[in-house]
C-alpha positions as a Markdown table, in Angstrom:
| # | Residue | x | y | z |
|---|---|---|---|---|
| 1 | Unk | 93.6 | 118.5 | 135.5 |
| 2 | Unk | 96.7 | 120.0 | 134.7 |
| 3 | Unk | 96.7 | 122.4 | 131.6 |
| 4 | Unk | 98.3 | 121.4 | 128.4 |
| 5 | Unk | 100.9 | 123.4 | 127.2 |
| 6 | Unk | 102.2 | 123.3 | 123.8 |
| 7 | Unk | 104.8 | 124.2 | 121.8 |
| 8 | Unk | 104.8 | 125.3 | 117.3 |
| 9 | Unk | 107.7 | 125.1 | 115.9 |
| 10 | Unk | 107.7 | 126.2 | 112.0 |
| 11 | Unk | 109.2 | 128.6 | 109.7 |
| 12 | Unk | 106.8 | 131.4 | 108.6 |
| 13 | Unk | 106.3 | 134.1 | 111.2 |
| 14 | Unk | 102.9 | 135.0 | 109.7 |
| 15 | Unk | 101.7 | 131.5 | 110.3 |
| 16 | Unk | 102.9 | 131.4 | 113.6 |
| 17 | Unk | 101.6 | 134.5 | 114.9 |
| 18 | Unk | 98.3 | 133.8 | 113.1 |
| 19 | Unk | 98.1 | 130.4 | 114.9 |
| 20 | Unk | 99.2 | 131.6 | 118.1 |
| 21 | Unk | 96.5 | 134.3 | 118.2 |
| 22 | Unk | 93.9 | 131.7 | 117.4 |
| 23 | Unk | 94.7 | 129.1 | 119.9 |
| 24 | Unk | 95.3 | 131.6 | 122.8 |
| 25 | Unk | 92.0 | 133.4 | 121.9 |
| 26 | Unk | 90.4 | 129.7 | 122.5 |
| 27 | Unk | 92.0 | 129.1 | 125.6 |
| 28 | Unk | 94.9 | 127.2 | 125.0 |
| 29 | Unk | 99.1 | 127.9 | 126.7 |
| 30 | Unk | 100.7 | 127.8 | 123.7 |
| 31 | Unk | 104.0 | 129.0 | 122.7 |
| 32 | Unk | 105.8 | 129.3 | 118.8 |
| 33 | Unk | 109.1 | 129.7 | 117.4 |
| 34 | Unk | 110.6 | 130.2 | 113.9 |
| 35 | Unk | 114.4 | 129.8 | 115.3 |
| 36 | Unk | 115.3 | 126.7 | 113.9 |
| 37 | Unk | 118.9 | 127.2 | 115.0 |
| 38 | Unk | 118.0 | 127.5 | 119.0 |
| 39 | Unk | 115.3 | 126.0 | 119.3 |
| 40 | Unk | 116.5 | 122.8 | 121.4 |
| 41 | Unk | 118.5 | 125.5 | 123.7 |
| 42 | Unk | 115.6 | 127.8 | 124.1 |
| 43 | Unk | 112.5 | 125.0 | 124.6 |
| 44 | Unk | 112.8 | 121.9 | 126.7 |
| 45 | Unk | 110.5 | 119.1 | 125.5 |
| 46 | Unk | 110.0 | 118.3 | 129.1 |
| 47 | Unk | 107.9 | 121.5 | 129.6 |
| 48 | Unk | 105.2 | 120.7 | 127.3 |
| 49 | Unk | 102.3 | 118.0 | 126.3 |
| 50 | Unk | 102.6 | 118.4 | 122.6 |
| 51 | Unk | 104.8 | 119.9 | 120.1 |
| 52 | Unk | 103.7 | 120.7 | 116.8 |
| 53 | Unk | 106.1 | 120.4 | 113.8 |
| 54 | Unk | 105.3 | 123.1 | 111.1 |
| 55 | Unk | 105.0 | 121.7 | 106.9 |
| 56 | Unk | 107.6 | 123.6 | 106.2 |
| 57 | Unk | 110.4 | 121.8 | 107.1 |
| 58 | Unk | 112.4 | 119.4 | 104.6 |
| 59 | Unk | 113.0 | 115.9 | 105.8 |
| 60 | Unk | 116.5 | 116.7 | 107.4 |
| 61 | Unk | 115.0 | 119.3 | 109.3 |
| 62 | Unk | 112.3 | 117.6 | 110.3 |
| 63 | Unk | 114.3 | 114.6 | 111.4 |
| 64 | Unk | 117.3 | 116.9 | 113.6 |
| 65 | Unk | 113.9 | 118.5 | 115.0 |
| 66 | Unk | 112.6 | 115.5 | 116.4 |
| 67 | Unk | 115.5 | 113.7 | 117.1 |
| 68 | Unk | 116.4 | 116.8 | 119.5 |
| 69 | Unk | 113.3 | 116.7 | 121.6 |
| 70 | Unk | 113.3 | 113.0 | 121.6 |
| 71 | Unk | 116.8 | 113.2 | 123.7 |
| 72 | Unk | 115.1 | 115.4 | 126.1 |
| 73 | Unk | 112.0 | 113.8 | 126.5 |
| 74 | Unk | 111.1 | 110.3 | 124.6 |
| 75 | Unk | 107.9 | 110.4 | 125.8 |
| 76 | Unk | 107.0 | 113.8 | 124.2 |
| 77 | Unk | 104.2 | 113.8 | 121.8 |
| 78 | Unk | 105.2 | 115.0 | 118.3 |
| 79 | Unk | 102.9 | 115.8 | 115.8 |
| 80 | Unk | 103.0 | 117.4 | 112.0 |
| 81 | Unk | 101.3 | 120.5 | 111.3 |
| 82 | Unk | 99.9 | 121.4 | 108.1 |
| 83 | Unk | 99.1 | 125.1 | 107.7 |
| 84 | Unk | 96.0 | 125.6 | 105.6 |
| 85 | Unk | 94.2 | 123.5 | 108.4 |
| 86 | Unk | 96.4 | 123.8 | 111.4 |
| 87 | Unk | 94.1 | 125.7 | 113.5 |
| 88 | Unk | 91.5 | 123.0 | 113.2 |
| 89 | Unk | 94.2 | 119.9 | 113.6 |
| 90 | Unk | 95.8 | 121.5 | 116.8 |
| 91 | Unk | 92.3 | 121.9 | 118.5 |
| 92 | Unk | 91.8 | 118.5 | 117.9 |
| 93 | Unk | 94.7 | 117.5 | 119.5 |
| 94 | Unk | 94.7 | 119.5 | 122.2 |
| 95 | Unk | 90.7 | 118.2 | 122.8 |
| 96 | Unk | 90.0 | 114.9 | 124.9 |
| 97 | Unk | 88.6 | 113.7 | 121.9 |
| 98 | Unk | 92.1 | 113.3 | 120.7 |
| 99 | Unk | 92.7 | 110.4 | 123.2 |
| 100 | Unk | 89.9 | 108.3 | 121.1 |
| 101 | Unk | 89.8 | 108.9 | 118.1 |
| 102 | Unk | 87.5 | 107.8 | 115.0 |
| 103 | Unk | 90.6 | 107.4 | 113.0 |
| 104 | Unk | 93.1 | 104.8 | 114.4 |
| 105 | Unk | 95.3 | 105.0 | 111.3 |
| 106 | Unk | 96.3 | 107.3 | 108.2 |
| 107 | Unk | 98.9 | 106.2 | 106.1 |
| 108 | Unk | 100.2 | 106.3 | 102.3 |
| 109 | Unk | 101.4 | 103.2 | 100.4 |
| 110 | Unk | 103.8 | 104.4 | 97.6 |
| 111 | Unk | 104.8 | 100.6 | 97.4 |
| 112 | Unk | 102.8 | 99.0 | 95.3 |
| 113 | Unk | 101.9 | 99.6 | 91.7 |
| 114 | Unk | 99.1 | 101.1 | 92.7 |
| 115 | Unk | 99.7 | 104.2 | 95.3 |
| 116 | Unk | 97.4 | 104.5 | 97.7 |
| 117 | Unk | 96.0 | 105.9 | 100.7 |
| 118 | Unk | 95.2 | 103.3 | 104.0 |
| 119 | Unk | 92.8 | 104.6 | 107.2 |
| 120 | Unk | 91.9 | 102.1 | 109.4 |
| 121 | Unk | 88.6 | 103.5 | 111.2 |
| 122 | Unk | 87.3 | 102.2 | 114.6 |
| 123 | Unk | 83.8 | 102.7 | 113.6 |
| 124 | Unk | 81.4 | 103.7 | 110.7 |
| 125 | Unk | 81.9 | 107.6 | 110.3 |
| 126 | Unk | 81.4 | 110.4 | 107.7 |
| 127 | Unk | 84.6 | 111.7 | 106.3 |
| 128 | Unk | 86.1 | 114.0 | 103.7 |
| 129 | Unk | 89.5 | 112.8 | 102.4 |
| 130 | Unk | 92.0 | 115.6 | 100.1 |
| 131 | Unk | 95.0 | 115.9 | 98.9 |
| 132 | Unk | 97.1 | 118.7 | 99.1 |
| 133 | Unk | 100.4 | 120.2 | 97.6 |
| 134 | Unk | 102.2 | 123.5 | 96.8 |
| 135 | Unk | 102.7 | 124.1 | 93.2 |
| 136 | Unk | 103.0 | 128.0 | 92.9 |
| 137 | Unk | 99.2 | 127.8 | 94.7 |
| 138 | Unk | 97.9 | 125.8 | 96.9 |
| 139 | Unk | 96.1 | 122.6 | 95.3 |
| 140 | Unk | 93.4 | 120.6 | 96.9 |
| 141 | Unk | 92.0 | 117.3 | 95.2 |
| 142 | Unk | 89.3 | 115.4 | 97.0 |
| 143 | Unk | 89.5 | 112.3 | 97.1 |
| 144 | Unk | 86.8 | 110.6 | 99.2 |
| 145 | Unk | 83.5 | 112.1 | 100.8 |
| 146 | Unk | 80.8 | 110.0 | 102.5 |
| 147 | Unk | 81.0 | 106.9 | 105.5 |
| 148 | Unk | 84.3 | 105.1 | 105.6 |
| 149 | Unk | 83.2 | 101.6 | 106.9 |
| 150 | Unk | 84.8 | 100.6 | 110.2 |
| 151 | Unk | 88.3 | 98.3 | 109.8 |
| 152 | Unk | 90.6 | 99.4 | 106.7 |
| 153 | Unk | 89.9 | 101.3 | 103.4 |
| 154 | Unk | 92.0 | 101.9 | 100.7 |
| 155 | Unk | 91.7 | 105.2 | 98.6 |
| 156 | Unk | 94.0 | 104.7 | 95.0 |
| 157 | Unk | 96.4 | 107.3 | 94.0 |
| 158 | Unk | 96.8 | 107.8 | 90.5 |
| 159 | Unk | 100.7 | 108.1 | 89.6 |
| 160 | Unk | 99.6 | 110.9 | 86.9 |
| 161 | Unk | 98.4 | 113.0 | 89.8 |
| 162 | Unk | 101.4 | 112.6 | 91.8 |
| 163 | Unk | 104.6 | 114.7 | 90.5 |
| 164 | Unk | 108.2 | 113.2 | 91.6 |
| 165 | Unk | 109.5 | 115.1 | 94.5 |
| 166 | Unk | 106.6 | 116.8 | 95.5 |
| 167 | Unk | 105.8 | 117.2 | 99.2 |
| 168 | Unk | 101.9 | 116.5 | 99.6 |
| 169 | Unk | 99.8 | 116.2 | 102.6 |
| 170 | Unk | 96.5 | 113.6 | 102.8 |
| 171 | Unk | 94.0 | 115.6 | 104.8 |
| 172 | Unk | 91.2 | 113.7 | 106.8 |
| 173 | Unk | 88.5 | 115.6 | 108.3 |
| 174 | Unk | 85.2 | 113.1 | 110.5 |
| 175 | Unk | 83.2 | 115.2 | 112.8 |
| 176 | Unk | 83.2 | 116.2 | 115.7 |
| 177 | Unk | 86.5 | 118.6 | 114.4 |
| 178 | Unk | 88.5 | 115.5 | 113.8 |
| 179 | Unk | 91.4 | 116.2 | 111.6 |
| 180 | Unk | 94.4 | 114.1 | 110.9 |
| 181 | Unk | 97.3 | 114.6 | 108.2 |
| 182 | Unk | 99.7 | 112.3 | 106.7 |
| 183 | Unk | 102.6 | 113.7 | 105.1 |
| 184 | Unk | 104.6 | 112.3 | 102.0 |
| 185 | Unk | 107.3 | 113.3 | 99.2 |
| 186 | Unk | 106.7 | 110.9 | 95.8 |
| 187 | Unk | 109.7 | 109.5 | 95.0 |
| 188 | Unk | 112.2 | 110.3 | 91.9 |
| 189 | Unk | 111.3 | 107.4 | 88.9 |
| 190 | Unk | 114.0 | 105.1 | 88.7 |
| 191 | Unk | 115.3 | 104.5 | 84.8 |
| 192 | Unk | 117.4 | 101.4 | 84.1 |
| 193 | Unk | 119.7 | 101.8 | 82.4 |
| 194 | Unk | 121.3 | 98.9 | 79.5 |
């Protein structure tokens, strides 16, 4: 089987070296960068299995990022990274376990009146659901832990807890080192105006 070899792109150096260090010491042909500007000249999406996309990026960023590799490889798998549990979401992904996962689907509905988080789950499994954000500190708010049923649950979102703007990350952790993130940015209020 050939070896998977992966590529981090983000913005802190700390992180990255931190990360680096961690995945190599388990095994893993991994490589990082923090140059945003070069990093479509120096890294060909063509050489690697997975590229991971650090939480630091804004939207635009994020978007030229993956818009780049996509031109040099559509097929490349492109993931988000969160930081505070990257170590344990990239060693999912880079597992076999990763091809079948319990979690089929993690989304956020900021749609309705009611914000909310959707999973669809392909069979009954423990599970600890949190929300995260940067607000000076980090910020971590559990929202679910216990079984999620198979098929599709719904976790609500209460506005109050979510500030306009704000970049926040649903984190789902089910055994067997199982982590998924979904990333989101609430939206400004809209005010009529007469």
């Amino acid at each position: 089987m050939e070896t998977a070899r992966t590529l981090l792109v983000g913005k802190e150096q700390a992180v990255m070296n931190q990360l680096l260090s961690a995945l190599r010491a388990d095994g893993h042909v991994v490589e990082g960068t923090v140059q945003l500007d070069t990093v479509h000249e120096d890294f060909n999406a063509c050489d690697f299995t997975l590229i991971g996309l650090g939480g630091g990026f804004n939207d635009e960023e994020r978007a030229q990022l993956r818009q780049g590799f996509q031109l040099q490889n559509p097929e490349v798998r492109l993931e988000d990274v969160f930081g505070p549990v990257g170590h344990a979401q990239l060693q999912f992904l880079l597992s076999q376990a990763a091809q079948q996962p319990a979690l089929a689907r993690l989304t956020v509905s900021l749609a309705d009146p009611q914000p909310q988080v959707q999973m669809v789950v392909r069979a009954p499994s423990e599970a600890t659901i949190a929300l995260y954000h940067f607000q000076e500190k980090l910020h971590i708010e559990e929202l679910f832990k216990g079984e999620l049923p198979a098929g599709t649950t719904r976790l609500p979102l209460r506005r109050e807890q979510l500030l306009p703007s704000m970049l926040y990350y649903v984190v789902a952790q089910l055994p067997q080192g199982e982590v998924h993130t979904h990333r989101f940015t609430m939206p400004q209020e809209r005010h009529e105006t007469a």
